[in-house]
C-alpha positions, -999 to 999 in steps of 0.1 A, spaced: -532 79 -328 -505 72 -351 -497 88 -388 -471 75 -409 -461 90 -444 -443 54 -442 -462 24 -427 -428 2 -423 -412 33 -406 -439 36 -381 -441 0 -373 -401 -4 -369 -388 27 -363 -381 47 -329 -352 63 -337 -357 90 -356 -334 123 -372 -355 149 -355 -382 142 -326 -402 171 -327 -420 180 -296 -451 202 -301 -474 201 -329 -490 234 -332 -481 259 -360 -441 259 -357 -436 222 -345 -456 215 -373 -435 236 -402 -405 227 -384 -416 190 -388 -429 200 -427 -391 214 -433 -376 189 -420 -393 158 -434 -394 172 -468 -351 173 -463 -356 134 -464 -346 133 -428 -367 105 -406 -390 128 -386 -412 123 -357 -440 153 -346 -454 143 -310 -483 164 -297 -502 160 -264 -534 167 -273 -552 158 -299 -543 171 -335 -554 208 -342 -570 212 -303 -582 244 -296 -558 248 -259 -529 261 -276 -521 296 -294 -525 273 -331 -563 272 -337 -592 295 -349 -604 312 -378 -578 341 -389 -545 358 -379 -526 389 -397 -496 386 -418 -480 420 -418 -444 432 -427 -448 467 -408 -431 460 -372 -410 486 -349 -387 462 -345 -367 456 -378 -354 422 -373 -385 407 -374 -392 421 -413 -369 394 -433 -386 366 -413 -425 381 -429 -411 385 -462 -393 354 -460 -429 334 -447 -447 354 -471 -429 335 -501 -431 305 -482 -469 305 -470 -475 306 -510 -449 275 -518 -466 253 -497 -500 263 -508 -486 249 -539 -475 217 -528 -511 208 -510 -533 226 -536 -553 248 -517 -550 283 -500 -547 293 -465 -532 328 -471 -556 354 -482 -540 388 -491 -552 423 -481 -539 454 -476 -520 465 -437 -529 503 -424 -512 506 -389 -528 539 -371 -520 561 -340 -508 592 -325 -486 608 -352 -459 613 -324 -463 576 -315 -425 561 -309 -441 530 -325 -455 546 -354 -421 565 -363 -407 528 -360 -429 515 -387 -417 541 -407 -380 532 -403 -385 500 -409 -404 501 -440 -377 527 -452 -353 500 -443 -362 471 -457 -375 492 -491 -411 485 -486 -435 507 -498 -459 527 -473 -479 556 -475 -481 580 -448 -519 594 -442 -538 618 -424 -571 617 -413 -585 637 -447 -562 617 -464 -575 583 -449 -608 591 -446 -609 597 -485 -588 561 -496 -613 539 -475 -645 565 -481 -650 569 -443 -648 534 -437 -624 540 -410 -616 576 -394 -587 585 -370 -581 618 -345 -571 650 -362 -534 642 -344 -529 605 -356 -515 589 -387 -521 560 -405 -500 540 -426 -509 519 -455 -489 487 -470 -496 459 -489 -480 435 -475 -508 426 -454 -532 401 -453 -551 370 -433 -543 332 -429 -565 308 -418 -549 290 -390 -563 257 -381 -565 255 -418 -525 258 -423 -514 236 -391 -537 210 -409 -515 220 -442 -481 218 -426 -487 185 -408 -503 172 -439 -472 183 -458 -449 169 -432 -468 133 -437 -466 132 -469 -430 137 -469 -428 106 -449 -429 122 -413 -441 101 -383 -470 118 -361 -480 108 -330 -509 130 -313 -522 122 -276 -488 113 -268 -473 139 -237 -437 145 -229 -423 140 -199 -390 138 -201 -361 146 -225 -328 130 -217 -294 126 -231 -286 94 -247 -249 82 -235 -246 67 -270 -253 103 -286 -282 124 -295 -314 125 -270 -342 103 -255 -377 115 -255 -398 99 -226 -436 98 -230 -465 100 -199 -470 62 -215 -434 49 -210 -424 50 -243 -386 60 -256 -378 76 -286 -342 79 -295 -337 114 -318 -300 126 -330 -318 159 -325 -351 173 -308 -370 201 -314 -394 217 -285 -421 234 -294 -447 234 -270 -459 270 -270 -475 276 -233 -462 249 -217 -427 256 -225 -415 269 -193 -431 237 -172 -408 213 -197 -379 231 -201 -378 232 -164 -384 199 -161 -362 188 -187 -331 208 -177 -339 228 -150 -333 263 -173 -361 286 -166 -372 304 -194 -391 336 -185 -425 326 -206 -456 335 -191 -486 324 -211 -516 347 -213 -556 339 -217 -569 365 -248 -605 366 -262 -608 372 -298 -640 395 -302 -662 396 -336 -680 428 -337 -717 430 -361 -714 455 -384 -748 471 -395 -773 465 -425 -764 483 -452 -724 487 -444 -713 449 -446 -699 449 -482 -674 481 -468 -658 458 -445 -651 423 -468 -615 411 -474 -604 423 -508 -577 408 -530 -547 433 -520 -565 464 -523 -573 464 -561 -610 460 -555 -611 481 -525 -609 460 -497 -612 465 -460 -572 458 -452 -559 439 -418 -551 469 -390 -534 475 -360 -538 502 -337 -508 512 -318 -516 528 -281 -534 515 -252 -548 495 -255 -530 479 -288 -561 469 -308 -560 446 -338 -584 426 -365 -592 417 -395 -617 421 -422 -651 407 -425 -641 372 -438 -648 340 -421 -684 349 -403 -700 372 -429 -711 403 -411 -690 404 -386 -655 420 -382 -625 408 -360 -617 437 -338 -597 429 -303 -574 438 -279 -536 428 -283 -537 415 -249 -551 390 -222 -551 376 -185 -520 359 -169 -531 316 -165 -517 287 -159 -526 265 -194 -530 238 -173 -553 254 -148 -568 282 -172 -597 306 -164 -615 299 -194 -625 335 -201 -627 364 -198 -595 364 -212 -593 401 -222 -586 437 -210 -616 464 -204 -639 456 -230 -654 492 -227 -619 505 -238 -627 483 -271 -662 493 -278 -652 529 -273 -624 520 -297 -651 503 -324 -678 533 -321 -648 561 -328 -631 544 -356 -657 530 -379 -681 561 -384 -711 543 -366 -715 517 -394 -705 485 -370 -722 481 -338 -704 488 -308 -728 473 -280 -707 449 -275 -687 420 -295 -716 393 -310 -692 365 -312 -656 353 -286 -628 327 -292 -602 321 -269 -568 319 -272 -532 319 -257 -501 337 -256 -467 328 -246 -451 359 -239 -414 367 -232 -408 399 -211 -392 417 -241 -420 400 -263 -395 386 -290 -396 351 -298 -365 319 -283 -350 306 -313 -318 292 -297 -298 255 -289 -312 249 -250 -271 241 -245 -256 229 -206 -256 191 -212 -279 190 -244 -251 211 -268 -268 218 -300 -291 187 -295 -321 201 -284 -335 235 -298 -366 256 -286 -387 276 -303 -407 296 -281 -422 327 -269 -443 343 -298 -459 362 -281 -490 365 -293 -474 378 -326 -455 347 -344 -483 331 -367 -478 348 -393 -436 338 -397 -439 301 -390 -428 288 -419 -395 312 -414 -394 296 -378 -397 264 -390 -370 267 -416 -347 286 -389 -353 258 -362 -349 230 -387 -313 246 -401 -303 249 -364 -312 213 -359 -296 196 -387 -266 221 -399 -260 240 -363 -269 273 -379 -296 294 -395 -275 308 -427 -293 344 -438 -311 351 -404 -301 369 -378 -309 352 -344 -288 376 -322 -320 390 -307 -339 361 -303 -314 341 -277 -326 318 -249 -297 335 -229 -303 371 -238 -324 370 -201 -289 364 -180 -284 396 -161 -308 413 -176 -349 403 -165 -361 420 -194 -341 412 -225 -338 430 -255 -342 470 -250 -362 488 -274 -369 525 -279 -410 527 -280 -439 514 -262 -446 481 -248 -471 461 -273 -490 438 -251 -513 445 -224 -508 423 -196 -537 416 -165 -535 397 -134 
């Protein structure tokens, strides 16, 4: 089906600024920055809107400033201004703040990361021990005599299916053309200048520039398209909700930032990474799952189970919470994908050979990138229509970065994801 922020453009109009391919979460706020520039903007999707096959749908991810890797900071801070401006402009929220308390072996590489980063980029953390925690969230959560925790406040959760809704919204109403059930074939140059998009259907659509954004399925197009193989393997994860017991559900609600005394958004860095999310959008039950999941193809996928040992999570659930959430087993699963890159940092480049600076992917998020797609969006719409992403550093997040070296960008602490065959 067809939606037009201008009738008359979608009737007569097949060339377009931007084509966007991929209308998940960053096709989306790339199409959202880019139609509100005025440029004539066309979001193609091959599913139907907001489907549930992708790595864009479900009821909550984090927002979170405190990551080992620095670089990725400015892009949170930058989305977390930006997640609020478009609330604005549609009139309702999908950004819910809370506290962050990232936890782990006080010797943790990782953890020691955080640290830097925070002291880096001037955000303020505090540094606790189990005493320490146990007696800011009154034993809500506990933590081994030799682990630290650290609390922020830039934390917090965002609905997603809610905000891709939002962004495309935002995008129409800016005058965007979408286009779901519509696949991508092909992408070609156009010997007159800029690109031709080829649909499954036969249609053309002439662009001056495209953006790809087609999460999972990025390596089969790029492929496809240019015969550049882009080391992206996409991942099946379960999200697990967890019931916590009569008596304790109150403890574990999403605050307003921590004021009230909130249960904050958490990560847990070792192995396995565990993450979640306060009791929020099923009362009673918390969002407590492993940062991790089973190699698939996403056309061909298992359909569950879609996680790592779940015994290592419900030993994880009966240690941390002081027995006050039941850790049988998780009452409630959603499944989801990742696209991971080996170094698990995102593709924010031109796809260059015989495309130049026409075409630009966004790609491998890796399970982490929610929370900065209205950064992404920005960044892949500026290298679209200017050539460059003034402010942001994209040095670590090049398509090439993978020549001559299988693994990309080195880092100096543990590996994040846990991957399963």
């Amino acid at each position: 089906m067809e939606y037009s922020g201008d009738n008359e453009l979608a009737k007569t109009t097949t060339t377009f600024d931007v084509i966007v391919v991929g209308a998940g979460v960053m096709g989306s706020s790339a199409a959202y920055h880019t139609a509100k520039r005025g440029e004539k903007t066309l979001l193609l999707e091959q599913y139907d809107f907001l489907h549930h096959r992708g790595s864009s749908h479900g009821e909550s991810r984090t927002i979170r400033a405190t990551y080992p890797e620095d670089y990725y900071t400015p892009l949170v801070l930058k989305s977390h201004a930006l997640w609020q401006r478009a609330e604005s402009e549609i009139g309702y929220r999908v950004y819910f703040k809370a506290r962050q308390l990232d936890m782990g072996p006080s010797d943790s590489r990782t953890l020691r990361a955080v640290i830097s980063t925070c002291q880096k980029h001037s955000i303020p953390y505090r540094e606790l021990d189990g005493p320490k925690l146990h007696d800011e969230f009154s034993g809500r959560v506990q933590i081994p005599e030799n682990w630290s925790a650290i609390s922020t406040e830039y934390g917090g959760v965002i609905k997603p299916t809610k905000a891709v809704c939002m962004l495309q919204t935002l995008a129409f109403t800016n005058g965007a053309v979408l286009r779901d059930n519509t696949e991508v074939t092909e992408i070609k140059r156009d010997e007159n200048g800029g690109v031709l998009v080829v649909t499954a259907n036969g249609e053309v659509f002439k662009g001056k520039k495209c953006i790809v954004t087609v999460g999972a399925w990025t390596k089969k197009l790029i492929k496809a398209v240019s015969g550049v193989e882009i080391p992206i393997q996409p991942l099946e994860t379960t999200v697990c909700y967890w019931r916590i017991k009569e008596g304790y559900k109150r403890d574990y609600e999403l605050g307003s930032g921590g004021e009230d005394g909130g249960f904050p958004t958490f990560a847990c860095f070792g192995f396995p990474y565990v993450y979640g999310t306060p009791s929020f959008e099923f009362p009673g039950l918390i969002k407590v799952a492993v940062h991790g999941g089973y190699k698939c193809d996403p056309d061909d996928r298992p359909w569950g189970p879609g996680a790592v040992s779940m015994e290592e999570l419900r030993e994880w659930v009966e240690a941390r919470f002081s027995g006050r959430v039941d850790p049988t087993g998780p009452v409630k699963t959603q499944l989801c994908m990742y696209s991971m890159t080996p170094d698990e940092d995102f593709v924010l480049d031109f796809l260059g050979g015989e495309f130049g600076e026409d075409v630009v992917v966004g790609a491998g998020f890796s399970g982490h990138g929610f929370k900065m797609a209205p950064a992404v969006g920005m960044v892949l719409a500026d290298l679209a229509l200017k050539g460059v992403a003034e402010g942001v550093e994209l040095d670590k997040f090049r398509l090439r970065r993978f020549e001559g070296n299988p693994k990309g960008n080195v880092k100096d602490f543990e590996d994040q994801v846990k991957h399963s065959q």
